[in-house]
C-alpha positions as CSV (number, residue, x, y, z in Angstrom):
1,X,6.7,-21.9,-34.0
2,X,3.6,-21.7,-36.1
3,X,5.2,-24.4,-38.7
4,X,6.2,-26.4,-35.8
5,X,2.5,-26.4,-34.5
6,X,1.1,-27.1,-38.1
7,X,3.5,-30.0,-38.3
8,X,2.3,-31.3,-34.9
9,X,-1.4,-31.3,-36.1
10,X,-0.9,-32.3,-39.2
11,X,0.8,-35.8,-37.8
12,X,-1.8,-36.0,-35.2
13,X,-4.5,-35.9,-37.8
14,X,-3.1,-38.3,-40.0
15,X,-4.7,-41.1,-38.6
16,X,-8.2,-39.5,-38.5
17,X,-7.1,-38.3,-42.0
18,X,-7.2,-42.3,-43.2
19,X,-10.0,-43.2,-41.2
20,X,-11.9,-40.5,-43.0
21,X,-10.9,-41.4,-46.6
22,X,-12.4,-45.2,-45.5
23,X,-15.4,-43.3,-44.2
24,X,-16.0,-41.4,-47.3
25,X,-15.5,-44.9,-49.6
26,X,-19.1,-46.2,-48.4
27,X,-20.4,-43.6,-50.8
28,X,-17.8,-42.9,-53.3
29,X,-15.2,-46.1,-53.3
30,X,-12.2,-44.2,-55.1
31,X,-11.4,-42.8,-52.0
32,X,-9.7,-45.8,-50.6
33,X,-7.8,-46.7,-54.0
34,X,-4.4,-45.3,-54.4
35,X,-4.1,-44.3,-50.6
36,X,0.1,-45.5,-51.1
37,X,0.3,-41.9,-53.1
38,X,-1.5,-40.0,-50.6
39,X,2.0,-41.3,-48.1
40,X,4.2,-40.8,-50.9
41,X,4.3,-44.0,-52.1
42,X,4.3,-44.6,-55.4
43,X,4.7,-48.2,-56.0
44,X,5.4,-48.8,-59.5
45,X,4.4,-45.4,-61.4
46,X,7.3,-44.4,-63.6
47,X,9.6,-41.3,-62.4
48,X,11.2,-40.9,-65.5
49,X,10.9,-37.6,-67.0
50,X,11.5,-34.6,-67.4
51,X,8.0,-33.5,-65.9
52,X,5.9,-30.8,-65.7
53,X,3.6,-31.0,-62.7
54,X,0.3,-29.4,-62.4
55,X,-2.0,-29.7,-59.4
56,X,-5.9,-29.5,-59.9
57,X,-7.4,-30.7,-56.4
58,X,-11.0,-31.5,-57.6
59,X,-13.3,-31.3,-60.8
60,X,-13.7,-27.7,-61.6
61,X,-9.8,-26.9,-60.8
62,X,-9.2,-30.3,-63.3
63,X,-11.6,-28.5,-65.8
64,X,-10.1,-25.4,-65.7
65,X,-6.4,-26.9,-65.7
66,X,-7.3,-28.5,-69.4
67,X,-6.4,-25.7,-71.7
68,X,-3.0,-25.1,-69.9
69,X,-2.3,-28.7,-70.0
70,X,-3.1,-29.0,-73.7
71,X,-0.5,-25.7,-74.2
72,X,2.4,-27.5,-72.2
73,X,2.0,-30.8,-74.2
74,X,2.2,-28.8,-77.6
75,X,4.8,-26.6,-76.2
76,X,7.1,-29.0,-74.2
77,X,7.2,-32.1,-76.1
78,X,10.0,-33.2,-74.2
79,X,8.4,-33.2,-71.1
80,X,5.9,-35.3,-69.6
81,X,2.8,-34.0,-67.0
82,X,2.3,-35.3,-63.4
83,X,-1.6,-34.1,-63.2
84,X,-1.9,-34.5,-58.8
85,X,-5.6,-34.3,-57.1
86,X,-7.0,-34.7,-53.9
87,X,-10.4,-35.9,-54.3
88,X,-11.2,-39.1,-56.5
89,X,-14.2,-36.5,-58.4
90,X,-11.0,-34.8,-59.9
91,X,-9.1,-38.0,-60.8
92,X,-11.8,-39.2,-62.6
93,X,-11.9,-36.3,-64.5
94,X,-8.6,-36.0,-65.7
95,X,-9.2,-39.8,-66.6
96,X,-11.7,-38.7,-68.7
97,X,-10.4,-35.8,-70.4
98,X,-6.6,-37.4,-70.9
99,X,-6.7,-41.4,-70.2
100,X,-5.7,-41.7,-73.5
101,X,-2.7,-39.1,-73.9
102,X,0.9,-41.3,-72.9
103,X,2.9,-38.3,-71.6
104,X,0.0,-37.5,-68.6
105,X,0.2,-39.3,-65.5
106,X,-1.7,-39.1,-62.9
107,X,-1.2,-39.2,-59.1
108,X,-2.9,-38.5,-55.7
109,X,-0.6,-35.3,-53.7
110,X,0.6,-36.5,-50.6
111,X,-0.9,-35.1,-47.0
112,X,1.0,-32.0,-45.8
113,X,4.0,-33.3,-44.0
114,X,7.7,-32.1,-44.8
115,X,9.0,-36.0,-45.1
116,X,6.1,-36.6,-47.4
117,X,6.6,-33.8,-49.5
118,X,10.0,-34.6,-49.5
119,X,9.4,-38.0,-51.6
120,X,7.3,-36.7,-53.9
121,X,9.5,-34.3,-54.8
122,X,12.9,-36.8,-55.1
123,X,10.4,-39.5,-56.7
124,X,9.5,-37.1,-59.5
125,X,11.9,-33.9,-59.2
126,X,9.8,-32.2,-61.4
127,X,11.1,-29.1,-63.4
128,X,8.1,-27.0,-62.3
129,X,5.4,-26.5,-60.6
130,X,1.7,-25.4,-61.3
131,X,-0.5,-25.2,-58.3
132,X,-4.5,-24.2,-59.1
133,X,-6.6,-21.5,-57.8
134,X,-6.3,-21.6,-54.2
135,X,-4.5,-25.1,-53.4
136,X,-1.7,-23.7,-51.0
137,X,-0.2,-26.6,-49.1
138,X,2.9,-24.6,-46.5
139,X,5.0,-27.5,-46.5
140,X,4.5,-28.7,-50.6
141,X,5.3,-24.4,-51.2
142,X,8.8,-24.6,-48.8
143,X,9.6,-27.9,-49.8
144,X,9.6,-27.3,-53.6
145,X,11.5,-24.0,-52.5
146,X,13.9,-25.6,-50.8
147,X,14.4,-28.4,-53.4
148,X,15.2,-25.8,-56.5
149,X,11.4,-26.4,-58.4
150,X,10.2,-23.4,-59.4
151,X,6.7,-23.3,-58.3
152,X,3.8,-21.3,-59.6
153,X,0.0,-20.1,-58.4
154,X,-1.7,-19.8,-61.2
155,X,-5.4,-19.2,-61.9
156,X,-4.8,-17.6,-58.8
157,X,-8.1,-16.5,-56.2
158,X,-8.2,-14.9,-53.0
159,X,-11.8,-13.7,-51.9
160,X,-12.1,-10.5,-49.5
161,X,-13.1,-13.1,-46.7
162,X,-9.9,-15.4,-47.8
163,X,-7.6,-12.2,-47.6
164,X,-9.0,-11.5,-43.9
165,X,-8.2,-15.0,-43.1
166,X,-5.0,-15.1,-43.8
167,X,-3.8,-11.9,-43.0
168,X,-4.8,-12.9,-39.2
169,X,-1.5,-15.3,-39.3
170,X,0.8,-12.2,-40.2
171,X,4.3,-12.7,-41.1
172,X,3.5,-16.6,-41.5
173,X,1.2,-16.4,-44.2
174,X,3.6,-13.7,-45.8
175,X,6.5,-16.3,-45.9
176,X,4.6,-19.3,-46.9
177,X,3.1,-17.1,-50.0
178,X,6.9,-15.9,-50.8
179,X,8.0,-19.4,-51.3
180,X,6.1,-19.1,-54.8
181,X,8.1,-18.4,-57.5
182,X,5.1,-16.3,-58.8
183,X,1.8,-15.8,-58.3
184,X,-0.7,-15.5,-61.8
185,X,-3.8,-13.6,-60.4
186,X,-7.2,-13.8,-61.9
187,X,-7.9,-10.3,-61.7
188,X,-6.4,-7.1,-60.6
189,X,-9.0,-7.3,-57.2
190,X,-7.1,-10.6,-56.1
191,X,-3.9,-9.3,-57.5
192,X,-4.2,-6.1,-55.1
193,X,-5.1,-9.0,-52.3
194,X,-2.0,-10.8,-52.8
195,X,0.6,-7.7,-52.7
196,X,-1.3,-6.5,-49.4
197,X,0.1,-9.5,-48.0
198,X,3.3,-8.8,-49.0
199,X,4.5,-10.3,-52.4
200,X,5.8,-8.5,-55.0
201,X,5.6,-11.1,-57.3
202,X,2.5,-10.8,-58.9
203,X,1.0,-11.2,-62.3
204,X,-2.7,-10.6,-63.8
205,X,-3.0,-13.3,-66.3
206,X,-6.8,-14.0,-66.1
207,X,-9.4,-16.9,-65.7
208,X,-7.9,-19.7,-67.8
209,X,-11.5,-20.8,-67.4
210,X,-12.5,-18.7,-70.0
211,X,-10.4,-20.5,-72.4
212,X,-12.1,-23.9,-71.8
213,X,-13.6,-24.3,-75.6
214,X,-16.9,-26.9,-75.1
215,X,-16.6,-30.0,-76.9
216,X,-18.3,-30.2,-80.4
217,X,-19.5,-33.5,-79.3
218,X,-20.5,-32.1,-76.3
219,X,-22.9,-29.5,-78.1
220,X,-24.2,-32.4,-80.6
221,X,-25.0,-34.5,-78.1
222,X,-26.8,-31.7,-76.0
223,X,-29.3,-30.9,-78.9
224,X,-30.0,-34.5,-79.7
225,X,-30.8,-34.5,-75.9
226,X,-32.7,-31.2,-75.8
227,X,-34.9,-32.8,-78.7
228,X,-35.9,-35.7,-76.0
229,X,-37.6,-32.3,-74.4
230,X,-39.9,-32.2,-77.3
231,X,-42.0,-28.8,-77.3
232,X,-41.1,-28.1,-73.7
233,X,-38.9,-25.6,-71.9
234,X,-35.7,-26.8,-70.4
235,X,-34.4,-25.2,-67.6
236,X,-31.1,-26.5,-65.6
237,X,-30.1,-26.3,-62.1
238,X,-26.8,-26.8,-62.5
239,X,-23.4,-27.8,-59.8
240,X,-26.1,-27.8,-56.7
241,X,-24.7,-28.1,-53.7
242,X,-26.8,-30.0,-50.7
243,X,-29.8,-27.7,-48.8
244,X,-30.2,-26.0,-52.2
245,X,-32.2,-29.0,-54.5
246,X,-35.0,-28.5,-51.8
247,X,-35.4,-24.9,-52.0
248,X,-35.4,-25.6,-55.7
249,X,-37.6,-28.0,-56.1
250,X,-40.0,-26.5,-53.9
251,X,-40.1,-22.7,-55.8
252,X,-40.0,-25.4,-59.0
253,X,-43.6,-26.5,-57.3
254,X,-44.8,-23.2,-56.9
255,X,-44.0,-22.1,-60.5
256,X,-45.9,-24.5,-62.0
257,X,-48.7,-24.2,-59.7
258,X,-48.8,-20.4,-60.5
259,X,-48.4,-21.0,-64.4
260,X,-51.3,-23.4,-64.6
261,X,-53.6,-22.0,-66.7
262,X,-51.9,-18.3,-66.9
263,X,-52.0,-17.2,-70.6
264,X,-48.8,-16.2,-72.0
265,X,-47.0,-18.7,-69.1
266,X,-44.7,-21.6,-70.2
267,X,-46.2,-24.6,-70.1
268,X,-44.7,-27.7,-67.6
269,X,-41.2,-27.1,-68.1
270,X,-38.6,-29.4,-67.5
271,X,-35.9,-28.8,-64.7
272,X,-32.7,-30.6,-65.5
273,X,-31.0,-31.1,-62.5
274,X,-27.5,-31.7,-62.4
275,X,-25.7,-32.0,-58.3
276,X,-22.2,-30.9,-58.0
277,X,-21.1,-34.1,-56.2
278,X,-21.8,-37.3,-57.6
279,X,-21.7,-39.4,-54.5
280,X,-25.4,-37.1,-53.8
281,X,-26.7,-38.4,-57.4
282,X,-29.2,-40.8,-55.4
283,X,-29.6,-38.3,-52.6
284,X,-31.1,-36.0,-54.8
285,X,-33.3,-39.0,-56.8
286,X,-35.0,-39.9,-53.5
287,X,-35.9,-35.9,-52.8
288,X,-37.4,-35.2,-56.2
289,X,-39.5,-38.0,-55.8
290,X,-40.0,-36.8,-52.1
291,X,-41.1,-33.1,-53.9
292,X,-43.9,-34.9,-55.5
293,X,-41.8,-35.0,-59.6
294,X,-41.5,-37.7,-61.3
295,X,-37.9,-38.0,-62.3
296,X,-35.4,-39.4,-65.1
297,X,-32.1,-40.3,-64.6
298,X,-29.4,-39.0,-67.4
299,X,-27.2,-42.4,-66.8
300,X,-31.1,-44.3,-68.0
301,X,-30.8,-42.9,-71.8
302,X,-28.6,-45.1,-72.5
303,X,-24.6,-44.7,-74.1
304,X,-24.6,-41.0,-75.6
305,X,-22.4,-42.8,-78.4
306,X,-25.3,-44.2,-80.2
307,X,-27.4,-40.8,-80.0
308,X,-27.4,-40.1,-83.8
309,X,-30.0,-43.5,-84.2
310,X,-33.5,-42.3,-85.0
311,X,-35.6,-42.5,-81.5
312,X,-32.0,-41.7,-79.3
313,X,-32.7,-40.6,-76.6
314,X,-36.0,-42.1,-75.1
315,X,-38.0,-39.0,-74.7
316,X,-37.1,-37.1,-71.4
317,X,-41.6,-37.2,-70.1
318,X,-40.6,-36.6,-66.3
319,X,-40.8,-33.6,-64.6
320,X,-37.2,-33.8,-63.9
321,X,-33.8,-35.3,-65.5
322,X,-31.4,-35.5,-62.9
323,X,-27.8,-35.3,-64.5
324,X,-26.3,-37.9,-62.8
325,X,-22.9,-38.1,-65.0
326,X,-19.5,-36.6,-64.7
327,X,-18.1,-34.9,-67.7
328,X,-21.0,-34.0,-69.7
329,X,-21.5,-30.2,-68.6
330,X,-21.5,-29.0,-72.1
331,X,-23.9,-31.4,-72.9
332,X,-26.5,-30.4,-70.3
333,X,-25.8,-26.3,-71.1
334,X,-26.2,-27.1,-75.0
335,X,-29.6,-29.1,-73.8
336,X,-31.2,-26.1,-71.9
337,X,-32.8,-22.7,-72.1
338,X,-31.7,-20.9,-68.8
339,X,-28.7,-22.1,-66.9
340,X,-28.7,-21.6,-62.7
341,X,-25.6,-22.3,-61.3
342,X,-25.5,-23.8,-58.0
343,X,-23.4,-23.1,-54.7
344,X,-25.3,-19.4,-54.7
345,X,-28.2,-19.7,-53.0
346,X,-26.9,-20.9,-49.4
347,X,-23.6,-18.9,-48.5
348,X,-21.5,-21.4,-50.4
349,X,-19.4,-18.7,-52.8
350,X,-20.6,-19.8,-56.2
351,X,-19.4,-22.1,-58.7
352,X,-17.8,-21.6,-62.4
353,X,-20.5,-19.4,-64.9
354,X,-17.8,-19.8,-67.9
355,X,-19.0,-22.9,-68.8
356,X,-22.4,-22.1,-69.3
357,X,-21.9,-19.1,-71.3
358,X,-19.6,-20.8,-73.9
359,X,-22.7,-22.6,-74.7
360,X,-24.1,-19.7,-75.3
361,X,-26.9,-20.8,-72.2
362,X,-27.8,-17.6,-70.4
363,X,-27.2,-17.6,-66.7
364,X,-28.7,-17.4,-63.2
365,X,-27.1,-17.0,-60.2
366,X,-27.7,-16.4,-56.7
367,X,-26.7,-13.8,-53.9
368,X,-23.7,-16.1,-52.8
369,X,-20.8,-15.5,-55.3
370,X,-17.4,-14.5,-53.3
371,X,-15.6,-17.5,-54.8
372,X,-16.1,-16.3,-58.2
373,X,-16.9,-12.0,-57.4
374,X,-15.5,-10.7,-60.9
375,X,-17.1,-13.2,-63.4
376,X,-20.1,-13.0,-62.3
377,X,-20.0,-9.1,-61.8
378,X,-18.4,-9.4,-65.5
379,X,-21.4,-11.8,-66.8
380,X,-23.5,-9.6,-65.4
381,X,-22.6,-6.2,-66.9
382,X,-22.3,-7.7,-70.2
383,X,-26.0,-8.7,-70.1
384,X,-25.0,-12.4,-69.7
385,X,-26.6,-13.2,-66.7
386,X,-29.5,-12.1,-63.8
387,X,-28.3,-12.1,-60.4
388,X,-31.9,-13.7,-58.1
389,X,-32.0,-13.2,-54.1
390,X,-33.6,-16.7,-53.9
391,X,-35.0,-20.5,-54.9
392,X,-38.7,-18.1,-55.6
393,X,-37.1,-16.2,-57.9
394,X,-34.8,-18.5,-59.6
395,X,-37.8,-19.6,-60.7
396,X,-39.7,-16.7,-61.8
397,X,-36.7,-15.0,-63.7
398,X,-36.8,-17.8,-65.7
399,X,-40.3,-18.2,-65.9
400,X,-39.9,-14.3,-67.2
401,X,-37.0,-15.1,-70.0
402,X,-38.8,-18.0,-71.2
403,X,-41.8,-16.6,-71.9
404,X,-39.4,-13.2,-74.0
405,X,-38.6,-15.2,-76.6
406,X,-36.2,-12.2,-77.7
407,X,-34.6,-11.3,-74.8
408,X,-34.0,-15.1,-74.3
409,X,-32.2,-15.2,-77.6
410,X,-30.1,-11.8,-76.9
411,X,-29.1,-13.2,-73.6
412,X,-27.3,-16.2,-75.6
413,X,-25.9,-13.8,-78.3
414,X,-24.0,-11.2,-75.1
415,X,-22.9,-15.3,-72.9
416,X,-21.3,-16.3,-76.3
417,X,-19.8,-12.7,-76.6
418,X,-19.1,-12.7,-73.0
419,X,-17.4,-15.9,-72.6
420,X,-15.4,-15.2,-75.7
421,X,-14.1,-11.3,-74.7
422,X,-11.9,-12.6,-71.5
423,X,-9.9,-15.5,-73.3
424,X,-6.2,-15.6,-73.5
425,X,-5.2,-16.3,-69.6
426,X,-3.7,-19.6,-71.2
427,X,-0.8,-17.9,-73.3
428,X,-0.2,-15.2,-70.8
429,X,0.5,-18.2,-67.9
430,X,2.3,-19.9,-70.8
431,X,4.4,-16.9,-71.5
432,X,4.9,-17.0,-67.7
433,X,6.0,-19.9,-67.5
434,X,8.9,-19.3,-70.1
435,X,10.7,-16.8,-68.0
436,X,11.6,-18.6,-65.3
437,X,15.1,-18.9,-64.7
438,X,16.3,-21.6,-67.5
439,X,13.1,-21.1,-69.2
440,X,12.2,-21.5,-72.7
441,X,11.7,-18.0,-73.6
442,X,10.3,-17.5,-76.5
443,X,9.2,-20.4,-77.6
444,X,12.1,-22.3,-79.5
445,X,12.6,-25.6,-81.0
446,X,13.8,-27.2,-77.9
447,X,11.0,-25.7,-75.5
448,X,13.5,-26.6,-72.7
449,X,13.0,-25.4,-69.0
């Protein structure tokens, strides 16, 4: 009955459903490109495999997806990867990170009805299944069931509040979860979430976050960059979500006004501001300016290419650099101080810390964190990172850290360790992986599934 009803909505809301991707296009125009996939059409993208298909449904799932990716290409040569999204934010960054690699495609999933699952699965059949985090689609789960693809959660998540959501719908959320061949849980907290609902099959495997390695020529390019600082303090404000750059920028004011003329205080520091969603990038322009800052734009320095000229960049004078790229995270961490990462402040859950402290950029974060509970209990216990109860003492903490030299520097010495103690959730999926029936095993010449 419940499925029945789902179905029903689900093909009532398809219209508003397109209606809304053309809506959303005035600000970000991907979202009417490729809308054929989202039907499952697929017009003339190749089927030929065999595949391997992983689902990342935005940026940070993409991000986090790139070290198990990178293991099935070495470990399946035979097989190709469908990489599916949702939201044109996390095509564009699996563009980025693989436009160049021949045996990755990429594709749009299909909305939520059985006959669209239905071709995607014929069109690609793939051999398996990797869905990310939290990206549980009742029809896609049956319908890869009842097509014979083993299907996997990996990177696996379900919050306290999640886990009372969904226990509300019983025996329905029990069945739709049981159509996974396994579930990979990031910790043993949202492992024990998953078996109260009922599944047996259930692995800790980790964060494969923790395994994303930052680019070397994404830490070059972020001290070139944090040289455009000159003598001044850089702090970052980092994956901001919208109602948070105003309370930030307005505790930024208040710093500053407090510092003038305090001995010992750090004198005009630059906030680096980087928005999680780029379709907000002039948003955010117009309310720095609004604040009273003068403001730099990130995309104004020019091609980060030619950064090893003498004079690259133009020196960053502006109260505020507003990141306005995609795909330059390590960058902007290996460019700053003190690292806050957004989505914390308001009641938003939190957004990945990981990143940060691989850069060895000690963190910040705010009261909100259920999206991401251990890590940041994790990063905090290691002496990683400061938990702050709002935008007032955001600032202050970091007033605090950079004015301790020392401390600063043993904060970046416990991130590094930090971010380097949890790795290995990549081999343990992979190793997963191999023992599903017709697996690969161990892995052997063939690397068959």
């Amino acid at each position: 009955m419940l499925r029945a009803l789902y179905n029903l909505l689900w093909l009532l809301a398809l219209p508003i459903a397109l209606l809304r991707l053309v809506w959303r296009a005035r600000k970000e125009p991907g979202y009417v490109q490729h809308i054929g996939e989202r039907l499952g059409a697929y017009g003339k993208l190749p089927s030929a495999g065999p595949w391997l298909w992983v689902h990342a449904v935005s940026v940070g799932e993409t991000r986090a997806a790139q070290p198990l990716i990178d293991a099935l290409l070495a470990h399946y040569p035979a097989h190709r990867i469908l990489l599916t999204h949702m939201t044109p934010t996390g095509r564009q960054t699996g563009a980025q990170l693989y436009g160049a690699e021949p045996r990755l495609m990429q594709s749009y999933l299909p909305y939520d009805l059985p006959w669209l699952v239905q071709r995607f699965l014929r069109y690609f059949r793939p051999t398996a299944g990797m869905l990310m985090e939290t990206e549980v689609w009742p029809n896609l789960v049956r319908g890869a069931r009842v097509a014979g693809v083993p299907l996997l959660l990996v990177n696996a998540r379900l919050s306290p509040r999640s886990f009372r959501r969904t226990a509300r719908f019983g025996q329905a959320a029990t069945a739709m979860y049981r159509d996974f061949t396994a579930v990979l849980a990031q910790t043993q907290g949202d492992a024990e979430r998953f078996r109260a609902l009922g599944l047996p099959a259930v692995q800790v495997t980790g964060n494969l976050k923790f395994d994303m390695q930052p680019s070397e020529d994404g830490l070059r390019r972020g001290r070139v960059l944090r040289q455009g600082f000159g003598a001044r303090a850089v702090f970052a404000a980092t994956s901001t979500r919208e109602g948070e750059e105003s309370l930030l920028l307005e505790a930024f004011a208040r710093w500053q006004a407090l510092s003038a003329g305090v001995p010992g205080a750090v004198p005009r520091p630059a906030l680096l501001l980087v928005p999680r969603h780029p379709q907000r990038f002039d948003e955010v322009a117009a309310l720095v300016t609004r604040a009273g800052f003068t403001v730099q734009r990130r995309s104004a320095l020019g091609d980060s290419a030619g950064w090893e000229q003498p004079g690259l960049p133009e020196p960053v004078t502006a109260d505020v650099l507003l990141g306005d790229s995609m795909g330059e995270m390590a960058m902007y961490f290996a460019a700053s101080d003190i690292a806050f990462i957004g989505g914390s402040l308001l009641p938003l859950g939190g957004q990945n810390l990981i990143e940060a402290c691989a850069a060895g950029t000690p963190v910040l974060i705010g009261p909100h964190t259920f999206n991401f509970a251990q890590a940041t209990e994790d990063a905090i216990a290691a002496g990683a990172c400061l938990r702050v109860d709002d935008a007032d003492s955001v600032m202050s903490s970091a007033g605090t850290l950079l004015a301790d030299p020392v401390r600063l520097a043993s904060m970046q010495e416990q991130a590094l360790a930090f971010a380097s103690l949890h790795r290995g959730a990549t081999a343990r999926t992979l190793a997963a992986l191999h023992t599903l029936p017709g697996g690969a095993g161990r892995t052997g010449a063939a690397h068959r599934l």
